[in-house]
N, CA, C, O and CB atoms as a CASP TS submission, in Angstrom:
PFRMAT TS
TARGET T0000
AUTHOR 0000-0000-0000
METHOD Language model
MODEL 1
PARENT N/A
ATOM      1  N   UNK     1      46.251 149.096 101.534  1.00  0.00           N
ATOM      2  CA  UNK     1      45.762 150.414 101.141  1.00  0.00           C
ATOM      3  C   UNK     1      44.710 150.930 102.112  1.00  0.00           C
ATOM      4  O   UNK     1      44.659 152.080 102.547  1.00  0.00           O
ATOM      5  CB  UNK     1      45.189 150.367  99.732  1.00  0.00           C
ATOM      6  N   UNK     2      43.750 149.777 102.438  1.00  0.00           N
ATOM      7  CA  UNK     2      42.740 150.596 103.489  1.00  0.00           C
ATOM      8  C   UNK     2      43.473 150.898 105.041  1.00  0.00           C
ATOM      9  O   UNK     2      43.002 151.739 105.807  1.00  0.00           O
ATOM     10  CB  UNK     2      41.215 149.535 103.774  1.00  0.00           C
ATOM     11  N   UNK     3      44.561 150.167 105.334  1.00  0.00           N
ATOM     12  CA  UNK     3      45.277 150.703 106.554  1.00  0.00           C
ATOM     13  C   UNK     3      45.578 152.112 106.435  1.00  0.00           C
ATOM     14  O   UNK     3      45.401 152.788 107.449  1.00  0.00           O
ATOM     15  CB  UNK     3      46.560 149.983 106.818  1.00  0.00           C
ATOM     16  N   UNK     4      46.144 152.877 105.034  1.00  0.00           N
ATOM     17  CA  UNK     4      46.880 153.791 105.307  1.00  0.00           C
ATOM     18  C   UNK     4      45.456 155.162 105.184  1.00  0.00           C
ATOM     19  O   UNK     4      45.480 156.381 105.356  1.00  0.00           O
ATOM     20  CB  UNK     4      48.351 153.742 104.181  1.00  0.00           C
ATOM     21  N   UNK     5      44.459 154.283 104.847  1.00  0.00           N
ATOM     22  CA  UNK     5      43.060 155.025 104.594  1.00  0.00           C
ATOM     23  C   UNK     5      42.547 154.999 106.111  1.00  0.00           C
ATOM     24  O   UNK     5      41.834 155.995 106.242  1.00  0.00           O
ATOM     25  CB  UNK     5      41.891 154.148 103.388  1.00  0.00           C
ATOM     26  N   UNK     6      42.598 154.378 107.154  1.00  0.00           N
ATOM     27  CA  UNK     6      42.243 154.582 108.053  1.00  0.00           C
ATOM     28  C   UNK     6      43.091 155.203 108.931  1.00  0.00           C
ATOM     29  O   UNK     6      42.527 155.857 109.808  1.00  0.00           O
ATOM     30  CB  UNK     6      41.805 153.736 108.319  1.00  0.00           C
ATOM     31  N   UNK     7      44.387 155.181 108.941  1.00  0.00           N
ATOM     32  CA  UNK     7      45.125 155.759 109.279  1.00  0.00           C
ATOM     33  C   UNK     7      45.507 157.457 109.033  1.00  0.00           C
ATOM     34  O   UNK     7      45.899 158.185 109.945  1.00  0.00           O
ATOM     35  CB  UNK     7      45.755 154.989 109.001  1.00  0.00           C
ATOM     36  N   UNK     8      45.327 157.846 107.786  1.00  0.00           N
ATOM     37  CA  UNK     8      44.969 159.096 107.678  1.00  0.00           C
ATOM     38  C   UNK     8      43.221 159.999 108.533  1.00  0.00           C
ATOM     39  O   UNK     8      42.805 160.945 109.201  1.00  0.00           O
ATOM     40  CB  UNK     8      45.033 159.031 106.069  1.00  0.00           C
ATOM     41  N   UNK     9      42.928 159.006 107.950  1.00  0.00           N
ATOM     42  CA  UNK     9      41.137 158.998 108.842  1.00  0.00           C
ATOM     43  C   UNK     9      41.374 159.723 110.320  1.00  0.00           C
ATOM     44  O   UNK     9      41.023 160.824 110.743  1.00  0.00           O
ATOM     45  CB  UNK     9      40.374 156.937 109.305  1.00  0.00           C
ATOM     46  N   UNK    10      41.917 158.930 110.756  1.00  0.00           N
ATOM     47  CA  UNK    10      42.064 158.841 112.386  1.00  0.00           C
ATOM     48  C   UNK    10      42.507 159.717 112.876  1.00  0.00           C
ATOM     49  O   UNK    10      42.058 160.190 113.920  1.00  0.00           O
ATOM     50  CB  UNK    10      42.765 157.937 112.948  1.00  0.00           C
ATOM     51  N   UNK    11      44.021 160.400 111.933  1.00  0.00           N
ATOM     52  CA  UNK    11      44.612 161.769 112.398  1.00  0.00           C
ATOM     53  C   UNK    11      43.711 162.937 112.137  1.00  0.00           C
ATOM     54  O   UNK    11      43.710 163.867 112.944  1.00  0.00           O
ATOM     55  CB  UNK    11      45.959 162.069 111.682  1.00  0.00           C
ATOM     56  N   UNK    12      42.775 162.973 110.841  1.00  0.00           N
ATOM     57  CA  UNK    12      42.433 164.108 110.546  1.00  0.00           C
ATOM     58  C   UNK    12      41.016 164.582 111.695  1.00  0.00           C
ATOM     59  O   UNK    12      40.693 165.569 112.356  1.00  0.00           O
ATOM     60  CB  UNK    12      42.164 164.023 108.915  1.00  0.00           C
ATOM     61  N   UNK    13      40.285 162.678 111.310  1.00  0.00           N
ATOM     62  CA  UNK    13      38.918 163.093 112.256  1.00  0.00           C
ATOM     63  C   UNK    13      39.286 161.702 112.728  1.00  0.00           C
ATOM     64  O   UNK    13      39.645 160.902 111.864  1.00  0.00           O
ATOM     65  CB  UNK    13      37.061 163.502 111.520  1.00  0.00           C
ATOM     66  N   UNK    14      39.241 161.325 113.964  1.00  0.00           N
ATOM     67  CA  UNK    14      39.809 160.566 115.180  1.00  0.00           C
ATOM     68  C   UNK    14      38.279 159.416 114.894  1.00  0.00           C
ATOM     69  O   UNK    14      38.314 158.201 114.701  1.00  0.00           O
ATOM     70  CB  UNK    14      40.018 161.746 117.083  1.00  0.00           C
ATOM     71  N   UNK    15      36.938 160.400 114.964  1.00  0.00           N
ATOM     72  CA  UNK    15      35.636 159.269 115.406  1.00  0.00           C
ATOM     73  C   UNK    15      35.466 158.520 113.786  1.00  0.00           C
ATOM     74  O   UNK    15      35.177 157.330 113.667  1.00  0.00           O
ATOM     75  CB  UNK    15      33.727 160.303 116.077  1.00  0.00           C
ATOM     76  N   UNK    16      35.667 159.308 112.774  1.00  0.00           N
ATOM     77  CA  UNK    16      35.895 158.647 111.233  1.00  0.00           C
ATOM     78  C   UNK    16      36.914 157.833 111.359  1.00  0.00           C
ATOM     79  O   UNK    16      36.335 156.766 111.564  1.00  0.00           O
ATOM     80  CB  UNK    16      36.253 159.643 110.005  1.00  0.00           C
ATOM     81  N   UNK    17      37.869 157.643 111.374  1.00  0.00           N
ATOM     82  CA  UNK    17      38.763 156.492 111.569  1.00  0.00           C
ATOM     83  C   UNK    17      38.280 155.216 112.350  1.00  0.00           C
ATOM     84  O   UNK    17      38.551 154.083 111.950  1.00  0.00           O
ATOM     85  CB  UNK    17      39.912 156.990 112.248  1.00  0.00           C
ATOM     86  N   UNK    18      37.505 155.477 113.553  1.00  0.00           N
ATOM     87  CA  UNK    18      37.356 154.480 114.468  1.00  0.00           C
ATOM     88  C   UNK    18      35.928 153.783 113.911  1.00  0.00           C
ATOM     89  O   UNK    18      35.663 152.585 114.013  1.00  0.00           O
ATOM     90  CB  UNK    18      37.348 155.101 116.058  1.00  0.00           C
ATOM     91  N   UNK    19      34.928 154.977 113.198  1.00  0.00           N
ATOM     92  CA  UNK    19      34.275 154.095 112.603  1.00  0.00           C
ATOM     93  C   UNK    19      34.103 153.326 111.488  1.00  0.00           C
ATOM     94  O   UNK    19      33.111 152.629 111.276  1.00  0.00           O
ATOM     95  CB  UNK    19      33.691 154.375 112.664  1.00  0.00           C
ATOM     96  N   UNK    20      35.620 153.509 110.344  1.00  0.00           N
ATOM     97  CA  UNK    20      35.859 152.959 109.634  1.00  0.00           C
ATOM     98  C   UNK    20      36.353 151.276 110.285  1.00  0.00           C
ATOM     99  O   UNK    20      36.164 150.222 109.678  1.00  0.00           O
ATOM    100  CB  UNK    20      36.632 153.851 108.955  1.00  0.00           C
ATOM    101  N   UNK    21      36.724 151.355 111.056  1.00  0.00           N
ATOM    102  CA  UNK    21      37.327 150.010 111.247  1.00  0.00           C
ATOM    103  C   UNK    21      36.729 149.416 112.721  1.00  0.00           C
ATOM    104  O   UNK    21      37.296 148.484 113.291  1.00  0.00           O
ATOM    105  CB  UNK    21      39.081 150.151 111.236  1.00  0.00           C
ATOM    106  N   UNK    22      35.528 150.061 113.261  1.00  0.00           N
ATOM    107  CA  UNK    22      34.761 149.506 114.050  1.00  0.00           C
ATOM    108  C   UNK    22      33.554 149.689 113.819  1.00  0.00           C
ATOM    109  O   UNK    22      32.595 149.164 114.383  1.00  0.00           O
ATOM    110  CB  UNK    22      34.987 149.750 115.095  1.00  0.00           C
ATOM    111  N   UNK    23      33.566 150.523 112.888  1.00  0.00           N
ATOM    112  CA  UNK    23      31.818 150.343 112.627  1.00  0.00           C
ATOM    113  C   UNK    23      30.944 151.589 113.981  1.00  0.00           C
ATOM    114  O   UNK    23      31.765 152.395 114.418  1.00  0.00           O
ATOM    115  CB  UNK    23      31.250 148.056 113.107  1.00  0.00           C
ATOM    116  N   UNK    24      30.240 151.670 114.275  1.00  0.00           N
ATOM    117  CA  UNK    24      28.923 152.659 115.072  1.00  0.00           C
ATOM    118  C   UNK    24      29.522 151.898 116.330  1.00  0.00           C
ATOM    119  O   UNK    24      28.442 151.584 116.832  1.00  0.00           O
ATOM    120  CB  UNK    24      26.773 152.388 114.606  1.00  0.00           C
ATOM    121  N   UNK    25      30.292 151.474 117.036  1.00  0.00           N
ATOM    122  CA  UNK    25      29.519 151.222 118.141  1.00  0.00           C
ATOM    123  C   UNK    25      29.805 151.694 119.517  1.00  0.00           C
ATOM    124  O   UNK    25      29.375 152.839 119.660  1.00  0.00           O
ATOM    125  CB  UNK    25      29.432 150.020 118.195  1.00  0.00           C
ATOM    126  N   UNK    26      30.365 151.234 120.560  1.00  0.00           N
ATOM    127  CA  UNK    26      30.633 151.939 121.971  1.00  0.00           C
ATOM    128  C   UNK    26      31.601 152.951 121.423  1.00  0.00           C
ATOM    129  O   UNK    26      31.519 154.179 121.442  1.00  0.00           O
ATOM    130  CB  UNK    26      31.318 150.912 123.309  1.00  0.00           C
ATOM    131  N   UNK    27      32.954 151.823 120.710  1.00  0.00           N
ATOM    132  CA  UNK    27      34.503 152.583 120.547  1.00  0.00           C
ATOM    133  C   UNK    27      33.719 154.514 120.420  1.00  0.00           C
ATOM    134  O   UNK    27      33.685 155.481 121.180  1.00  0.00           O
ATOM    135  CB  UNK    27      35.679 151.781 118.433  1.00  0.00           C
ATOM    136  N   UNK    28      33.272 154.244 119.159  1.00  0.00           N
ATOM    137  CA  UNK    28      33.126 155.398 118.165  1.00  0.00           C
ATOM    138  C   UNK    28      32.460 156.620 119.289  1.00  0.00           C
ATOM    139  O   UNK    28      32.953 157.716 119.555  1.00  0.00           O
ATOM    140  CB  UNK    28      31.940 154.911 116.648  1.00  0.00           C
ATOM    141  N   UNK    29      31.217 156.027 119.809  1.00  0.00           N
ATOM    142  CA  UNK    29      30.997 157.383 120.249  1.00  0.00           C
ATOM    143  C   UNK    29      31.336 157.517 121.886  1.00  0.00           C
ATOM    144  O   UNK    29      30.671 158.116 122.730  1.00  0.00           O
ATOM    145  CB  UNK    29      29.429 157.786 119.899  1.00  0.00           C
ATOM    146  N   UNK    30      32.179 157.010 122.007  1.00  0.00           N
ATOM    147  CA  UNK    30      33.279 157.046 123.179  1.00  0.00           C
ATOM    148  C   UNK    30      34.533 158.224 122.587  1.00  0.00           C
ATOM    149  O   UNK    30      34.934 159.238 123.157  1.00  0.00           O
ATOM    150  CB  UNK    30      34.044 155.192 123.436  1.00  0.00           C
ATOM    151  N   UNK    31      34.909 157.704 121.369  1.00  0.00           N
ATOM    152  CA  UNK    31      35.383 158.914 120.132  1.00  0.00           C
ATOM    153  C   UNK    31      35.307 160.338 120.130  1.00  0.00           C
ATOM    154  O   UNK    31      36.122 161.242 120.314  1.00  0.00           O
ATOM    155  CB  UNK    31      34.670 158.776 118.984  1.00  0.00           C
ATOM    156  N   UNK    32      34.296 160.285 119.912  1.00  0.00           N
ATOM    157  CA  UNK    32      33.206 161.273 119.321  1.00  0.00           C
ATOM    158  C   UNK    32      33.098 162.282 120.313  1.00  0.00           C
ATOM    159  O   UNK    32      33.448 163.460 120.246  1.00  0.00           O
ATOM    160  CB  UNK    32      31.727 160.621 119.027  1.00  0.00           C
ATOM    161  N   UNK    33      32.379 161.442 121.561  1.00  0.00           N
ATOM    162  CA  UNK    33      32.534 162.672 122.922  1.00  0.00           C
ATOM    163  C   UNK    33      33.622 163.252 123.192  1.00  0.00           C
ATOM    164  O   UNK    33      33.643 164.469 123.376  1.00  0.00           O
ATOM    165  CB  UNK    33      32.300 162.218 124.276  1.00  0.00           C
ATOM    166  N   UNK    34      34.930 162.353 123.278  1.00  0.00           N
ATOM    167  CA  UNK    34      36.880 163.211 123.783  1.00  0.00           C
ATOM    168  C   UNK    34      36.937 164.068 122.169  1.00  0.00           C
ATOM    169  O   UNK    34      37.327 165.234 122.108  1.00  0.00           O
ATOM    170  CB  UNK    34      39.016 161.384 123.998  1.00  0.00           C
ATOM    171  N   UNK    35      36.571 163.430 121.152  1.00  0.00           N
ATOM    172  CA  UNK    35      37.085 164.515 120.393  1.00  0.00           C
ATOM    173  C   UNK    35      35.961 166.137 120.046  1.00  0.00           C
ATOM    174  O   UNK    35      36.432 167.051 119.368  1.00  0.00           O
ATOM    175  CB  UNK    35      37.487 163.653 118.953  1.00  0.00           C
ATOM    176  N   UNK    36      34.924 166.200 120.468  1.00  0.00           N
ATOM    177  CA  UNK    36      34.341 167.244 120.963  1.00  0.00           C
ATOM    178  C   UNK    36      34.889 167.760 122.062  1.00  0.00           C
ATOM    179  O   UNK    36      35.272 168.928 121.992  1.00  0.00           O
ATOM    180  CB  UNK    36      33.193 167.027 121.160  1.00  0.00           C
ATOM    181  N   UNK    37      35.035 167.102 123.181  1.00  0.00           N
ATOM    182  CA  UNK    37      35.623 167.765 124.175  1.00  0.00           C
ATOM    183  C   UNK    37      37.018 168.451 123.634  1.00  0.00           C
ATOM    184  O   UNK    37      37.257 169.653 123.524  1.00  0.00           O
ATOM    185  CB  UNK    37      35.810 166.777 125.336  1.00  0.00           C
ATOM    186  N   UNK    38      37.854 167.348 123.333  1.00  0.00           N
ATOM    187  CA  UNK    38      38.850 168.258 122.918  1.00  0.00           C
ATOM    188  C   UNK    38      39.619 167.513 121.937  1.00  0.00           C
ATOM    189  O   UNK    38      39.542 166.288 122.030  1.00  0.00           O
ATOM    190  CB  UNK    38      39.701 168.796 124.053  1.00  0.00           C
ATOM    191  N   UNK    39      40.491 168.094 120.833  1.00  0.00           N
ATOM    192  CA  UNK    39      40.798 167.098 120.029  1.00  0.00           C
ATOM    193  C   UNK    39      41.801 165.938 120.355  1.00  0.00           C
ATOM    194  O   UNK    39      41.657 164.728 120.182  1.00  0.00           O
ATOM    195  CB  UNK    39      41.163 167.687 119.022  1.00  0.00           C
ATOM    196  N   UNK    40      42.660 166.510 120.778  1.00  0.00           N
ATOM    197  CA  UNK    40      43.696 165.449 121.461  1.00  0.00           C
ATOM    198  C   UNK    40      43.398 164.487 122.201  1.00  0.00           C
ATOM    199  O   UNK    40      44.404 163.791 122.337  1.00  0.00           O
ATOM    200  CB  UNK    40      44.520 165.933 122.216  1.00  0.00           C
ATOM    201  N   UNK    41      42.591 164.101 122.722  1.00  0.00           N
ATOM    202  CA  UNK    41      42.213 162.743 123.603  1.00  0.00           C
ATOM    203  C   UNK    41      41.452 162.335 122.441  1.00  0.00           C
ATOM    204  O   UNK    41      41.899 161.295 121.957  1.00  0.00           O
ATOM    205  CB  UNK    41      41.280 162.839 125.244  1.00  0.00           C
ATOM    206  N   UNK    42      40.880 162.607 122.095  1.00  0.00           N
ATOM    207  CA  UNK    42      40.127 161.851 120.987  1.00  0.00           C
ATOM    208  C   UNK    42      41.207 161.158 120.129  1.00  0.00           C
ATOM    209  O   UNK    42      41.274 159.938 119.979  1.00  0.00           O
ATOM    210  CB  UNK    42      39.185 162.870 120.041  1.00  0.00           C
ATOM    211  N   UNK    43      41.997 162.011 119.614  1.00  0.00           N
ATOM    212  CA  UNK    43      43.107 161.433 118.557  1.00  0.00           C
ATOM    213  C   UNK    43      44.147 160.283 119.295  1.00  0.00           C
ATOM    214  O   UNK    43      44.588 159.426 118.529  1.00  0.00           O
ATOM    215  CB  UNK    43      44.133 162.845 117.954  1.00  0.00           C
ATOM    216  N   UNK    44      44.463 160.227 120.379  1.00  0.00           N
ATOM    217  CA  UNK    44      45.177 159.429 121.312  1.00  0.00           C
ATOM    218  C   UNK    44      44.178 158.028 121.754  1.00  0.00           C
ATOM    219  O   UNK    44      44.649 156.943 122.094  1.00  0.00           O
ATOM    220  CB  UNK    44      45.568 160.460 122.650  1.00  0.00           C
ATOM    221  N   UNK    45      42.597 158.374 121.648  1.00  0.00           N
ATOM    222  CA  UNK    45      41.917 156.974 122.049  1.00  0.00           C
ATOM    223  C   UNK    45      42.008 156.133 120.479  1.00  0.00           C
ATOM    224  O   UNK    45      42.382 154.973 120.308  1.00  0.00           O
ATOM    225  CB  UNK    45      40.004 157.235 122.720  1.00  0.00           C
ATOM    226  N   UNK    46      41.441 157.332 119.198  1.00  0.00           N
ATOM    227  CA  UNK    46      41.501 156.439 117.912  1.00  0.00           C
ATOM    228  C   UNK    46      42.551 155.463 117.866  1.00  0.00           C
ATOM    229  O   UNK    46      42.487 154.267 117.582  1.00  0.00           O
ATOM    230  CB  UNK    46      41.673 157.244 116.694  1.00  0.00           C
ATOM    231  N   UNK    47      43.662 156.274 118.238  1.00  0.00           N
ATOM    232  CA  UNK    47      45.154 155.374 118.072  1.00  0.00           C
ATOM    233  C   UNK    47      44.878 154.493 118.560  1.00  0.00           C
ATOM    234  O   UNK    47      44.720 153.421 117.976  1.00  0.00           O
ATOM    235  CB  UNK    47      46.492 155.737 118.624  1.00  0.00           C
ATOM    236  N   UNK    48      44.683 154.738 120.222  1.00  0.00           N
ATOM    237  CA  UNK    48      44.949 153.432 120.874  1.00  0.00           C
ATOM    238  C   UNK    48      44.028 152.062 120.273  1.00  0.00           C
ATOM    239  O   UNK    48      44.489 150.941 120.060  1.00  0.00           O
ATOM    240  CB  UNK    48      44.621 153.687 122.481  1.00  0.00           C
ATOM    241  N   UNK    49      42.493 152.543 120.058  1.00  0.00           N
ATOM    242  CA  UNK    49      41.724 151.600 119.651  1.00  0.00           C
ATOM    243  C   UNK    49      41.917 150.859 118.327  1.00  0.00           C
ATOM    244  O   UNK    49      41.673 149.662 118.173  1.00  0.00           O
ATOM    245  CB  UNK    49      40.632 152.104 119.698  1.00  0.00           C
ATOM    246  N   UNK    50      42.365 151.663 117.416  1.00  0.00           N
ATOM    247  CA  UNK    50      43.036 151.174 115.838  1.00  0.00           C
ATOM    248  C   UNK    50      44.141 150.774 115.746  1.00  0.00           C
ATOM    249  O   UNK    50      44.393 150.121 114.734  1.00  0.00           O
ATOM    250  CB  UNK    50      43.161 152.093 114.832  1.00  0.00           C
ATOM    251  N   UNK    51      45.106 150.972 116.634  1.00  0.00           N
ATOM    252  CA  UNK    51      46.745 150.624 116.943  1.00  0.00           C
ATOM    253  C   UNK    51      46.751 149.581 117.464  1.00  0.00           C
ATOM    254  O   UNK    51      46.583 148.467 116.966  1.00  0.00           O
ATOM    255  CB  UNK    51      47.590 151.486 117.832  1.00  0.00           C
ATOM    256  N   UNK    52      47.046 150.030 119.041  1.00  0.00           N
ATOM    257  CA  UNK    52      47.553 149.174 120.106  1.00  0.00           C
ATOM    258  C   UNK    52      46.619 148.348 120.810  1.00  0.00           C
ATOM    259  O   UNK    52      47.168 147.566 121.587  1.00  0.00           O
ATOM    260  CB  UNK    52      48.185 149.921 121.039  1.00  0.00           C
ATOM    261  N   UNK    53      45.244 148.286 120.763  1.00  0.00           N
ATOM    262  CA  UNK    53      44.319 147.619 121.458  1.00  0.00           C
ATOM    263  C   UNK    53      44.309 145.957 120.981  1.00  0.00           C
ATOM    264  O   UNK    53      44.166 145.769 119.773  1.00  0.00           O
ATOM    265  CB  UNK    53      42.940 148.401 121.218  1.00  0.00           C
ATOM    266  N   UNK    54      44.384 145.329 121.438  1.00  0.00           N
ATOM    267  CA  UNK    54      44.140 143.995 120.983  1.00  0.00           C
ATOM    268  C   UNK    54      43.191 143.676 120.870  1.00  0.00           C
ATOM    269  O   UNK    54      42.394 144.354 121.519  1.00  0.00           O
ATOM    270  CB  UNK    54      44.511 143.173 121.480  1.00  0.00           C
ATOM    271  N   UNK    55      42.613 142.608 120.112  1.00  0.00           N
ATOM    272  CA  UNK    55      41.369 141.983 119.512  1.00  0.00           C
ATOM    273  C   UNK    55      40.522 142.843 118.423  1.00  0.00           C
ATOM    274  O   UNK    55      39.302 142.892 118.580  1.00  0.00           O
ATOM    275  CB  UNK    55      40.422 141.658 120.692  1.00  0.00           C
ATOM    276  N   UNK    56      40.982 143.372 117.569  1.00  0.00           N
ATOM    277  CA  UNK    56      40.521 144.294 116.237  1.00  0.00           C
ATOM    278  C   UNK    56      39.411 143.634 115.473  1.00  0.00           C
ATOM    279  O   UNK    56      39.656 142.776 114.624  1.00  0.00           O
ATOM    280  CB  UNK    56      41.783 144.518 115.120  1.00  0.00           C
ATOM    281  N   UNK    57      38.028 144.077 115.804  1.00  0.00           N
ATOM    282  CA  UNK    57      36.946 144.073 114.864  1.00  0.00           C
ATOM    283  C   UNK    57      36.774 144.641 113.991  1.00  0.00           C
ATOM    284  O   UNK    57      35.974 145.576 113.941  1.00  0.00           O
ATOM    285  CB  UNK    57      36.112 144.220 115.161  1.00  0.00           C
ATOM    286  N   UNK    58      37.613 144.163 112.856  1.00  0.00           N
ATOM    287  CA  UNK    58      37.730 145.091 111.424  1.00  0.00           C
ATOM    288  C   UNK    58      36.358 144.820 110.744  1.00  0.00           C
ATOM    289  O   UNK    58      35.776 143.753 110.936  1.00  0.00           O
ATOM    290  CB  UNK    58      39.132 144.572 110.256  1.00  0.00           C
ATOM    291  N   UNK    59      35.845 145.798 109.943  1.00  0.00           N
ATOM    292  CA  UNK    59      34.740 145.643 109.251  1.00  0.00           C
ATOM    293  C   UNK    59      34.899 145.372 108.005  1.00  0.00           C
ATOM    294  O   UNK    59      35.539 146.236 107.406  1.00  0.00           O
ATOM    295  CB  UNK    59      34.023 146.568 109.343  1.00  0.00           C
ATOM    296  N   UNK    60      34.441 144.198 107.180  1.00  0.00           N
ATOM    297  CA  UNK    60      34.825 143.704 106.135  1.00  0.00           C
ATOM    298  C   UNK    60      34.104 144.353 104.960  1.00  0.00           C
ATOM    299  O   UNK    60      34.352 143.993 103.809  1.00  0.00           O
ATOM    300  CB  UNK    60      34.700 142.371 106.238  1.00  0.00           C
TER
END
């Protein structure tokens, strides 16, 4: 259930998703800046970092 909660997260607001499941730290406001800049890179890093990135520091 919290996958499909972060997963909605991520599409709607890209840096909320990433800090659901990483917590504050580089990821997020690495986030935060592409999705100010513009939304689409932002939404394409959440993915990558919540998706496809290996080694996932989920927050318990």
């Amino acid at each position: 259930m919290m996958g499909i909660i972060v997963l909605i997260a991520t599409i709607l607001l890209p840096p909320l998703g990433v800090a659901l499941k990483h917590g504050l730290d580089r990821d997020f406001w690495i986030n935060l800046i592409l999705t100010l800049i513009l939304y689409v890179p932002g939404l394409v890093h959440g993915i990558y970092v919540n998706y496809l990135r290996g080694g996932s520091r989920a927050i318990a």
